[in-house]
N, C-alpha and C positions, 0 to 999 in steps of 0.2 A: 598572649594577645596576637602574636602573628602566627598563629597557629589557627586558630578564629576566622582572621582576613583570609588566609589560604583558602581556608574551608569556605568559605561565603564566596571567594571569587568562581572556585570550582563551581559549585552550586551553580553561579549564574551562566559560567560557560555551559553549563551542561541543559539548562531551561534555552538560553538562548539557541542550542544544536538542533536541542527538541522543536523550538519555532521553528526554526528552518525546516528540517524533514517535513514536518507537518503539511506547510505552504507550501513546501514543491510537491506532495505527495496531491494534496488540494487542487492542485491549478491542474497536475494530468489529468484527475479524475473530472473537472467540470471541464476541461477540451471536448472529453469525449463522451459524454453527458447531453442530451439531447440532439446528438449528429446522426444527420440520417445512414442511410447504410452504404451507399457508395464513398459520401464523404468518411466515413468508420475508414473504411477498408485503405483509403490511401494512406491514412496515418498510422505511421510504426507504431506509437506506442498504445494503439488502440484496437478493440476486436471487437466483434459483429458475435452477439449472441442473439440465437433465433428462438422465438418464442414458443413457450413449452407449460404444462399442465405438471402440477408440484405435487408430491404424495398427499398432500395433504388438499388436494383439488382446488387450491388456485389457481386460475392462471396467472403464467409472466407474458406480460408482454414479448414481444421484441427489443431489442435495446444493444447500443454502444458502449462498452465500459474498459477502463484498464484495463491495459494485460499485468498476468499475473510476470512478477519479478521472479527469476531463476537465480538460484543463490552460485553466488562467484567459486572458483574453484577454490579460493583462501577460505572461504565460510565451506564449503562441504567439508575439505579438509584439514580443522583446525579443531575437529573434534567433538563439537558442539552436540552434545545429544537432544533430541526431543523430548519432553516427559509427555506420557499419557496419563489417563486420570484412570486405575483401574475400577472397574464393577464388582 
């Protein structure tokens, strides 16, 4: 039985982490989500992407989005490999 509770408490730590990451991951991306491009530029964690015609002939707009995250030196060097999906 307390093996059970363990397990159920883990579970909701780990749903509860997941909320978090999520909502702060959430709230950067709409900061910088319909900012125009001077306002983009003064905020760190935001970048100015110009707009561009896609291989597949849409066009993108212009638009302000996240920047991408750079993995810390603990994550590059801890091993972790990528898988690819071979063809």
């Amino acid at each position: 039985m307390h093996f059970i509770k363990t397990s159920l408490r883990c579970v909701q730590v780990a749903l509860l982490a997941g909320v978090a990451l999520t909502s702060t991951w959430a709230s950067a991306a709409s900061q910088c989500a319909g900012t125009q491009q001077d306002a983009c530029a003064s905020m760190a964690e935001c970048t100015w992407v110009n707009g561009y015609v896609r291989k597949d002939g849409r066009s993108v707009a212009s638009h302000c989005k996240t920047r991408a995250h750079k993995k810390s030196a603990d994550q590059a060097s801890s091993g972790a490999v990528k898988l690819s999906r071979s063809k």
